[in-house]
C-alpha positions in Angstrom: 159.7 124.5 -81.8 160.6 128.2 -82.3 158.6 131.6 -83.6 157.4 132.5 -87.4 159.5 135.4 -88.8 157.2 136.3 -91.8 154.4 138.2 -92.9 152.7 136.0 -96.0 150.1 137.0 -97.4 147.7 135.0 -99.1 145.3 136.0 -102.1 141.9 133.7 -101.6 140.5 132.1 -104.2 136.5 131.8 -104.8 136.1 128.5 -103.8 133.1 126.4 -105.0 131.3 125.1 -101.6 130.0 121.6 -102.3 126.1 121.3 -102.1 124.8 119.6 -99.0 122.7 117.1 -99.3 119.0 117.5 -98.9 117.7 117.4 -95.5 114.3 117.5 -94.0 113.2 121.3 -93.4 117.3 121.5 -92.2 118.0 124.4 -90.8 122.1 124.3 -91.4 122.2 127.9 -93.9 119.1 129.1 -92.3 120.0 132.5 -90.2 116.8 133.7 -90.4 115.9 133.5 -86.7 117.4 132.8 -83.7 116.8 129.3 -83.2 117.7 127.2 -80.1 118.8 123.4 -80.1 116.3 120.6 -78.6 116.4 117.5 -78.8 119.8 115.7 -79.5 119.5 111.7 -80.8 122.4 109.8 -80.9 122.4 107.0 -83.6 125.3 104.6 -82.7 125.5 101.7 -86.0 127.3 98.8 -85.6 130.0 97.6 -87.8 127.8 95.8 -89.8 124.5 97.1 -90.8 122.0 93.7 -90.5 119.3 95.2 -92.5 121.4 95.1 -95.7 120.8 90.9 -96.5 124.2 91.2 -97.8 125.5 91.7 -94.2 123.1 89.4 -92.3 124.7 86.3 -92.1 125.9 84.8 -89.2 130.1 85.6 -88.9 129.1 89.6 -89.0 126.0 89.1 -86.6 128.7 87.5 -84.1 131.2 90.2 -85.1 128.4 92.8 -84.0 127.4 90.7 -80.8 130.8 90.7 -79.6 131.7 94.4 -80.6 131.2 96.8 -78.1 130.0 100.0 -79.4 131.3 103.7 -78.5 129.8 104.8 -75.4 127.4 107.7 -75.5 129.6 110.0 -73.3 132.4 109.3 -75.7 130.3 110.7 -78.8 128.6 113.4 -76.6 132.0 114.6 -75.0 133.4 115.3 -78.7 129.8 117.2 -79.6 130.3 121.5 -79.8 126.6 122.2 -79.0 124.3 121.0 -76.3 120.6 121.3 -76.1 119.0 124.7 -75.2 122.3 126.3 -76.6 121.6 128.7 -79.7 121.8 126.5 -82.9 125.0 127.5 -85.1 125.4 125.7 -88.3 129.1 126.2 -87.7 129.2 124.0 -84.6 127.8 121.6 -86.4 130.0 120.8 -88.7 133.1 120.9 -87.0 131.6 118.4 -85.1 131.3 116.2 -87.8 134.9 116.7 -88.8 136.2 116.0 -84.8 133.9 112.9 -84.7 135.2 112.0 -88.4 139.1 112.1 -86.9 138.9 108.7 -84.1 139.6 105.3 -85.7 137.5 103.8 -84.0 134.7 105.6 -86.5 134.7 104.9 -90.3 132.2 107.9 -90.5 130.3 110.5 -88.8 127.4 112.6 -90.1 125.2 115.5 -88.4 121.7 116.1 -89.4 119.6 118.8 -88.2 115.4 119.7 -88.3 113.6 122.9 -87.5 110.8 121.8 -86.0 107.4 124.1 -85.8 108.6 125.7 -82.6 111.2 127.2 -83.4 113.5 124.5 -82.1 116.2 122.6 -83.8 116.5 118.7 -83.4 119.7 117.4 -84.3 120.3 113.7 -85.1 124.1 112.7 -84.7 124.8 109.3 -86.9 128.3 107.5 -86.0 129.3 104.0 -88.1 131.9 101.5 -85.2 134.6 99.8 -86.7 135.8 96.4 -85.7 138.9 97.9 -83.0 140.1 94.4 -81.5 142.6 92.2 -83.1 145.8 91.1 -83.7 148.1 94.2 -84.9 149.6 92.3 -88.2 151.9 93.9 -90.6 154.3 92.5 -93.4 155.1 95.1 -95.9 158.0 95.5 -98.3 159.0 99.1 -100.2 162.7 100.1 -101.5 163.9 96.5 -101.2 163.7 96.5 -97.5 161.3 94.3 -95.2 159.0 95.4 -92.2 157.0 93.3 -90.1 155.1 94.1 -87.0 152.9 91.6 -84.8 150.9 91.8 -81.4 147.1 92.4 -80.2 145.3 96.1 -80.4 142.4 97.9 -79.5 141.4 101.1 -80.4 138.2 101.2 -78.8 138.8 99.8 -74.8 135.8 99.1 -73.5 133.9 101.2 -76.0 135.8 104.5 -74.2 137.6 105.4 -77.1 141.0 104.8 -75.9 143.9 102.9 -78.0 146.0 100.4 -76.5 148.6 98.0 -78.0 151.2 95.5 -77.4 153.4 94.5 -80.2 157.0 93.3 -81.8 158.3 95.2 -84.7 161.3 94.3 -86.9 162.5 96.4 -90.1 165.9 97.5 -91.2 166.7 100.0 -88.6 165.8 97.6 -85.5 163.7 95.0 -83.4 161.3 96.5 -81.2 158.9 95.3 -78.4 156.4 98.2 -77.4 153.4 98.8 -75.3 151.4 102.1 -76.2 148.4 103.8 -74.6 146.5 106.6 -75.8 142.9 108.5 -74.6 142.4 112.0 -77.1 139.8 112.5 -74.1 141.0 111.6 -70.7 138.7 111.7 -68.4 135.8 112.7 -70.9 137.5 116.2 -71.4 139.8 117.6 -74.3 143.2 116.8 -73.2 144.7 113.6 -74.4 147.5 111.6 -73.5 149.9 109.5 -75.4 152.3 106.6 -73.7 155.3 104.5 -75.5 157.3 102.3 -73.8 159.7 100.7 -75.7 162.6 97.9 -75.2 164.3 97.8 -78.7 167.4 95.6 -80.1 169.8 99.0 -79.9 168.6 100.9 -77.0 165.0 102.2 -75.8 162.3 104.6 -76.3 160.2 105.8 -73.6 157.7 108.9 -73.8 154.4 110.5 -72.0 152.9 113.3 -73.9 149.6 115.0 -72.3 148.0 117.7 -74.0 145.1 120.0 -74.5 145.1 120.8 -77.2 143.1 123.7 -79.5 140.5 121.1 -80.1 138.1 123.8 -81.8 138.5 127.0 -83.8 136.5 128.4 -81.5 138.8 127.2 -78.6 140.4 129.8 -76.0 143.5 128.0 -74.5 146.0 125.3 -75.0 148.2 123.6 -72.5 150.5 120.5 -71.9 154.4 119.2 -72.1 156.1 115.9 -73.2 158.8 113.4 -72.2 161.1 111.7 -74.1 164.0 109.5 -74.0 165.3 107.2 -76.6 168.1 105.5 -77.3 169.0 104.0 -80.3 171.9 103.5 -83.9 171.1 105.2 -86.8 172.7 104.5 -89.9 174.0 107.0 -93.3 173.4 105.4 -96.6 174.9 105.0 -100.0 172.8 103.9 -103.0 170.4 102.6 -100.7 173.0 100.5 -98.2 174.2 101.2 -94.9 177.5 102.4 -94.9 178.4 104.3 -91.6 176.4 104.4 -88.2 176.5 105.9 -84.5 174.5 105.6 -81.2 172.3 108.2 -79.9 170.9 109.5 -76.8 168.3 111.8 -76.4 166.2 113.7 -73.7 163.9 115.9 -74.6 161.1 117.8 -72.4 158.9 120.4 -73.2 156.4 122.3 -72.1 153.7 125.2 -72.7 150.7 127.2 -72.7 148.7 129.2 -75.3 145.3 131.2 -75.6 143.6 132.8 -78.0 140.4 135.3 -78.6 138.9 132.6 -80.1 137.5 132.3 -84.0 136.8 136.1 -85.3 135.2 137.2 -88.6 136.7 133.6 -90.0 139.8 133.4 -88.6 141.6 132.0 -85.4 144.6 133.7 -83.8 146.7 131.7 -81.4 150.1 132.2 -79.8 151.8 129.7 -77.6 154.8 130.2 -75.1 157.2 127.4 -73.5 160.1 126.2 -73.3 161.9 123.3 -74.5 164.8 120.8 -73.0 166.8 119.1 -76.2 170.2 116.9 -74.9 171.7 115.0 -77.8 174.9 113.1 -77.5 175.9 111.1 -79.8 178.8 108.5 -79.9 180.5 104.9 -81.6 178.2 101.9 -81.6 179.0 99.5 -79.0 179.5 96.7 -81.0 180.1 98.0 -84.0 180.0 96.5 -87.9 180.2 99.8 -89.4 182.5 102.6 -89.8 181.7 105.5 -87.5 180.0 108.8 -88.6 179.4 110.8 -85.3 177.3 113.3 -85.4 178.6 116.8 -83.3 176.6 116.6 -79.8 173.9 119.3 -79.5 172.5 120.6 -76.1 169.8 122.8 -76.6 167.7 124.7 -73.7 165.4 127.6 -74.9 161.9 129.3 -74.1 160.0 129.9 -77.5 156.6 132.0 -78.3 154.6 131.0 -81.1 152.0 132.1 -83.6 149.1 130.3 -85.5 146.6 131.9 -87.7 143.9 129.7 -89.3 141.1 130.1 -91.6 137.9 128.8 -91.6 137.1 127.1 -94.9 136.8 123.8 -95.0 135.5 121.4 -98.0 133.9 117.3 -97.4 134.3 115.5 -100.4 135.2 111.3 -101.5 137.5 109.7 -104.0 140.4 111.9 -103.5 143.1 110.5 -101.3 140.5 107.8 -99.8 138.2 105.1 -101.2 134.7 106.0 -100.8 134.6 107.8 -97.5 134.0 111.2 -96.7 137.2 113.6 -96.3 137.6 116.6 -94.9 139.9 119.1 -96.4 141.7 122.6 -95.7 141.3 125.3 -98.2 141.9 127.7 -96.2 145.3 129.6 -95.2 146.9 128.7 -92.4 150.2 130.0 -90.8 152.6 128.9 -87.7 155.4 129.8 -86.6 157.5 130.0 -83.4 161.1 131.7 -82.4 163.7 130.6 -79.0 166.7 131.6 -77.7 168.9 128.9 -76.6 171.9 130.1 -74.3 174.7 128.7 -72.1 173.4 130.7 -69.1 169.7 128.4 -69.2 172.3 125.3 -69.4 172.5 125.1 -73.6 175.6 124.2 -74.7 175.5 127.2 -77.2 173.7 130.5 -77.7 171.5 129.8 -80.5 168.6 131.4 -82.4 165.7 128.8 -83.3 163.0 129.2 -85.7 160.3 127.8 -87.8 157.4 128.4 -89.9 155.4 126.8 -91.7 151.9 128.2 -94.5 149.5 126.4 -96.8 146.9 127.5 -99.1 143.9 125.9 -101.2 142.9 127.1 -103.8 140.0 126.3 -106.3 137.0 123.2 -105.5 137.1 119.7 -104.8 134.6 119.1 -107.6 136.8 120.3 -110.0 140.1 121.4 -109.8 141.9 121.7 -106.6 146.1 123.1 -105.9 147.0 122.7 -101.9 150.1 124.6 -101.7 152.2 124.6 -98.6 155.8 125.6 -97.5 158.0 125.2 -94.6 161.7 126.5 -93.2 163.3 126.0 -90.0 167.1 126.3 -88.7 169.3 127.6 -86.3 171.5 130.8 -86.3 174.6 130.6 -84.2 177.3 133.0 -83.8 176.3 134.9 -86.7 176.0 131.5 -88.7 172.8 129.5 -90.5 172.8 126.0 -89.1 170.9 122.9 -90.1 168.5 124.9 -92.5 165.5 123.1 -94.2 163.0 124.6 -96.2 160.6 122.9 -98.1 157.7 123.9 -100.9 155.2 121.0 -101.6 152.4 120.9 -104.4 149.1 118.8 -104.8 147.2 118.9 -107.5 143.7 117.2 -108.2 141.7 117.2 -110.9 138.5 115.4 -111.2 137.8 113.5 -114.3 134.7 111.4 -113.0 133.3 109.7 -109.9 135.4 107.3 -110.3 138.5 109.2 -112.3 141.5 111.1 -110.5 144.1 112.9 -112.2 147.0 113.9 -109.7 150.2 115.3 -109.4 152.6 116.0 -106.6 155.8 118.2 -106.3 157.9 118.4 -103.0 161.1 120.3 -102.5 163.6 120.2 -99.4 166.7 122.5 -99.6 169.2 122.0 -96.6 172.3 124.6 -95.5 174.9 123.2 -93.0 172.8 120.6 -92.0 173.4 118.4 -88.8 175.1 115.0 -89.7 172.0 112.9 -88.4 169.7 114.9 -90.4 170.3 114.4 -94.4 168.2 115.0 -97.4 167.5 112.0 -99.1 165.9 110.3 -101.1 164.4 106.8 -102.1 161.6 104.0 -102.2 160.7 105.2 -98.2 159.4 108.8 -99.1 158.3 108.1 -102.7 160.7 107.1 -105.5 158.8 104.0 -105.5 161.4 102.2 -108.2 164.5 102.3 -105.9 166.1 100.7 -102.7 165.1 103.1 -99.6 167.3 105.9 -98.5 169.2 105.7 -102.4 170.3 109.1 -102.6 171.4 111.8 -99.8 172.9 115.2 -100.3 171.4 118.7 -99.3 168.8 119.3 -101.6 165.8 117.0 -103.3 163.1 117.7 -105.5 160.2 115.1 -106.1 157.6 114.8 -109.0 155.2 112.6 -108.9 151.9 111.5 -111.4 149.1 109.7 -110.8 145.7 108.4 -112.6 143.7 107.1 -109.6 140.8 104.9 -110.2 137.9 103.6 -107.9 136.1 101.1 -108.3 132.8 99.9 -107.2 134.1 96.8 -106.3 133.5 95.6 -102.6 134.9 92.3 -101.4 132.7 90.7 -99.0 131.8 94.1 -98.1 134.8 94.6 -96.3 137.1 96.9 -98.4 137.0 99.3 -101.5 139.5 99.1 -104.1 141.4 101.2 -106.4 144.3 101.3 -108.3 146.5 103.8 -110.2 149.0 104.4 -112.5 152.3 106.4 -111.7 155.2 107.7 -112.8 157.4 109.4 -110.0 160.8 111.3 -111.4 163.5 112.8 -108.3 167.0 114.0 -107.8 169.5 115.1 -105.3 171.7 117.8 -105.1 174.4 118.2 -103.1 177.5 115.6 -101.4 176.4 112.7 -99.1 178.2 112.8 -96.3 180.3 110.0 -96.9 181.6 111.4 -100.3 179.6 109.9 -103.1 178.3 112.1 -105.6 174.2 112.0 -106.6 173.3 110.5 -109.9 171.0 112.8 -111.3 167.5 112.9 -112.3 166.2 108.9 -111.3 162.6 108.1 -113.0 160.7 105.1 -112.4 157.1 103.8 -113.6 154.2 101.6 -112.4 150.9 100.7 -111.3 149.3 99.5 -108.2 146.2 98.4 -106.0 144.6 99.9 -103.4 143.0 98.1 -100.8 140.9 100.3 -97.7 139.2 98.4 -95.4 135.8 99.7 -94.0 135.2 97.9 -91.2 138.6 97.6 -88.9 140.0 100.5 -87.2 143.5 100.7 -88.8 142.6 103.9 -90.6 145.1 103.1 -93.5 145.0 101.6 -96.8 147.1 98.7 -98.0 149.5 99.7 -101.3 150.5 97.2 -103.3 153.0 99.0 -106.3 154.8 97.1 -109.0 157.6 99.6 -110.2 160.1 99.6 -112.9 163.1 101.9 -112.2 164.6 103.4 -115.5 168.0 104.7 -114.0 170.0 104.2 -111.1 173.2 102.4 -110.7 173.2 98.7 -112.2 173.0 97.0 -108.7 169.5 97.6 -108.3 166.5 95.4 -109.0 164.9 96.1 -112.6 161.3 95.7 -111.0 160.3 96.7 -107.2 157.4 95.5 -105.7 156.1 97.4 -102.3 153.6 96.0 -99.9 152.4 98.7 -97.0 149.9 100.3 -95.3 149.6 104.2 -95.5 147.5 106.9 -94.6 146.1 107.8 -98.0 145.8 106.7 -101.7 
C-alpha cells in the first residue's frame, strides 16, 4: 500500500459500443426530457425456470422448493436509483454490473419503459443459483494434488451472505477453516470478511470490514483489516521443495478516502491510512529441509493514495466465460499510493514504499479487443531499491464467430533485490501448463500464451456449458534462484482442454481440464501433464 509516482497518459481509442437489445419504448439513450422513475418491479427467477419442459421435472421442482430465493431488500439495497428519483441511464447500468458481481446470481438484467406520463418504469430481472452444498474440490495442475471438502452457502437465509466450513490439503499444507462474509452488512455498502484458520504448520486468522467505493459516483471510502498467520513456506528447484522457513506475520491497516464523485466521465479518489506490517521469520520447528531464512521486515508507515477511473464499460459473452454476460473495462484506470516507514513510528527501518498500478482497453468486444495493463511496486531504503516488481501484461481477443475465440496473452514480472520469500517463478500454478508447479525461480519471467477457444451449444442436463480450447503456452526465467541453480531457458509446452461452467451452483468458477505435453525441461519431468481445477475464467 503506498502512493502512485507517475503521470501516464493514455491515448483513447474509439471504441465500438455494443447495440442494446430492443426494448419496449426504453428510454436508456433517451435525454430528451427530464424524466422521473416510477414504478420499480422486481422479478426474482428461481434456479430453474419450470416453464421450459426441459426443466420441469421433478429433482429441479424440489431443487426450487427447497431454495430460498434472494430477499427483496438484498436486490433493492444493491439498486442506484429509487422511485421518484430523476431517471439516469447511467445508474442503470451500473446496477446491472453490481447485481451481476454476487455468486449467489448467475445474471442480472435492467429493463426500463417510458410510459405516457412521462414516467419511467423499470423492471429489475435477477436468475438464483443453487448456493447450499457440500464445498468439493479435487484438482491436479503441475504435478501437484489439491483437495478441499466441507459444506457452503453463499446465500444464508436468502441475505446474501457467504458462509463456509471446510478442510483443505495441497502441497503447501492441511487446513481446517471457517469463513464468513456479508458485501452488505446490515443492508448498507460496507462488507465484511472473516477467516479463521487452524492449519498443519501454524494459523491464519483475519477480519476485514470495509466500505468500499461501491459506485463511480460514490463520495467516501472507509475501513481497516486484521491479520495474523502463521505458517512454512518453501523455495523450489525444478518444481521440488528444496529449502523452507516459518513465518509470522501481523499486519493491520487502516483508512479513509473521498472523492468529488464521477465528473465529465471520470472518477477521482484519494485514500489516506496507515499500515502495521511485522514479519519475522525463522527455522522450521521440525524441520526436513535445509533452512533459507528470509531477513525479518518490520514495517510501520501512513500512506495517501490516488485512483483515477474512467467510465467506459462494454457487456458482452463468449470471451473468458461460457455463455453469460461479462462486464468489461475499456476504460483507463490508474492507482497508486506512497508511505514513509521510519524507526521513530516503531519500523524497524526508514523506508520509502510505493506502488502503482494502469490499464487500458482499447478497440470493441465484437471485434478486436487489447487490455493492456502494468504495475511496479518496491521499497527505497537508504538510498537503495528494494524488492522491486514491475510487471506489463497483454490480452488479446479476437472474435472469429459466436462460437470462435482467438486469444493471446503476454505477462512480464521484472524483480531488483527482491525479498527472499518473494521470488519470480514460474511453472504449471501460474500458467506453463506442461511443467511441475513452481519449476523455475529467478528475478525476471516473461509468459506467452495462445489460445483457440471454442463454445459449444452443448448443455448437459441444462446444468453447465462447455468449451474447449487449444494452447500453446512458451515462458522463461531470467535471473539465479536463490538456492544457486541456473534457469533453463525458453520452456514450451502444447495441448488442449475442456471447459466445464456450471449455471446453476454459486461457485462462480469453471472447471479446466488440460492435457499438456511439455517440449523442454529437464528429463525428470512427466512427458504429458494433465490438470484438473476450478478457475475464475476460460
Amino acid at each position: 500500500m503506498a502512493m502512485m509516482i507517475a503521470v501516464l497518459f493514455f491515448q483513447a481509442s474509439q471504441a465500438e459500443s455494443p447495440s442494446p437489445e430492443p426494448e419496449s419504448e426504453s428510454v436508456r439513450d433517451s435525454s430528451a426530457q427530464t424524466t422521473v422513475i416510477g414504478e420499480i418491479e422486481l422479478r426474482k427467477l428461481n434456479v430453474f425456470d419450470l416453464s421450459n419442459e426441459d426443466e420441469n421435472n421433478w429433482l429441479y421442482r424440489l431443487a426450487n422448493r427447497l431454495h430460498m430465493v434472494t430477499k427483496d431488500r438484498v436486490i433493492n439495497g444493491q439498486l442506484l436509483f429509487e422511485s421518484g428519483a430523476e431517471y439516469d441511464a447511467r445508474l442503470i447500468e451500473e446496477s446491472e454490473r453490481i447485481l451481476r458481481q454476487n455468486t449467489y446470481l448467475y445474471d442480472a438484467n435492467i429493463e426500463t419503459t417510458l410510459q405516457q406520463d412521462g414516467v419511467v418504469d423499470v423492471v429489475v430481472t435477477t436468475k438464483d443459483v443453487w448456493t447450499l452444498g457440500p464445498d468439493l474440490s479435487l484438482s491436479r495442475k503441475g504435478g501437484e494434488n489439491k483437495s478441499r471438502f466441507g459444506i457452503e452457502e453463499q446465500n444464508l437465509f436468502g441475505r446474501g451472505q457467504m458462509m463456509r466450513f471446510s478442510h483443505e490439503e495441497n502441497v503447501d499444507r492441511r487446513s481446517n477453516s471457517f469463513e464468513f462474509a456479508d458485501r452488505h452488512l446490515g443492508h448498507s455498502w460496507t462488507s465484511i470478511f472473516l477467516q479463521v484458520a487452524d492449519n498443519s504448520d501454524g494459523e491464519t486468522n483475519q477480519l476485514s470490514l470495509v466500505r468500499p467505493f461501491y459506485a463511480l459516483d460514490a463520495r467516501w471510502t472507509a475501513g481497516g483489516r486484521v491479520l495474523s498467520n502463521d505458517g512454512r513456506d518453501a523455495l523450489y528447484v525444478l518444481g521440488a521443495e528444496s529449502a523452507e522457513y516459518q513465518r509470522e506475520r501481523e499486519l493491520f491497516t487502516a483508512f479513509a478516502g473521498w472523492s468529488k464523485g464521477l465528473r465529465d466521465g471520470w472518477a477521482r479518489r484519494w485514500t489516506a491510512g496507515i499500515v502495521y506490517d511485522d514479519n519475522q521469520f525463522s527455522a522450521v520447528p521440525v524441520p526436513t529441509l535445509p533452512s533459507a531464512i528470509p531477513t525479518d521486515r518490520k514495517l510501520v508507515y501512513p500512506f495517501l493514495g490516488f485512483e483515477l477511473l474512467q467510465d467506459e464499460f462494454e457487456i458482452t459473452s463468449n470471451r473468458d466465460q461460457i455463455g453469460k454476460q461479462e462486464d468489461f473495462l475499456l476504460g483507463a484506470r490508474l492507482t497508486g499510493s506512497i508511505g514513509w516507514a521510519a524507526e521513530s513510528f516503531g519500523a524497524d527501518r526508514d523506508a520509502l514504499l510505493y506502488s502503482a498500478t494502469a490499464s487500458r482497453g482499447f478497440g470493441s468486444l465484437n471485434s478486436k479487443t487489447l487490455l493492456l495493463s502494468a504495475s511496479a511496486s518496491g521499497r527505497l531504503e537508504s538510498g537503495h531499491s528494494s524488492n522491486v516488481l514491475a510487471t506489463i501484461g497483454a490480452r488479446y481477443y479476437v472474435t472469429q464467430s459466436r462460437k470462435r475465440l482467438f486469444f493471446v496473452a503476454l505477462q512480464g514480472t521484472a524483480g531488483l533485490a527482491l525479498d527472499l520469500d518473494n521470488p519470480v517463478q514460474l511453472g504449471g500454478d501460474n500458467g506453463l501448463r506442461g511443467y511441475p508447479l513452481r519449476y523455475q525461480t529467478g528475478d525476471k519471467n516473461m509468459l506467452i500464451t495462445i489460445e483457440q477457444r471454442y463454445f459449444t451449444d452443448w448443455y448437459p442436463f441444462r446444468l453447465a456449458r462447455v468449451g474447449g480450447a487449444i494452447f500453446a503456452d512458451v515462458g522463461r526465467v531470467w535471473g539465479r534462484n536463490p538456492l544457486g541453480t541456473e534457469p533453463l531457458g525458453w520452456l514450451k509446452d502444447v495441448g488442449f482442454g475442456l471447459r466445464l461452467a456450471p449455471t446453476r451452483s454459486s461457485s462462480n468458477k469453471m472447471l479446466h481440464l488440460d492435457i499438456s505435453f511439455p517440449l523442454d525441461g529437464d528429463p525428470t519431468i512427466d512427458s504429458m501433464q494433465i490438470s484438473l481445477e476450478s478457475k475464475r475464467s476460460f
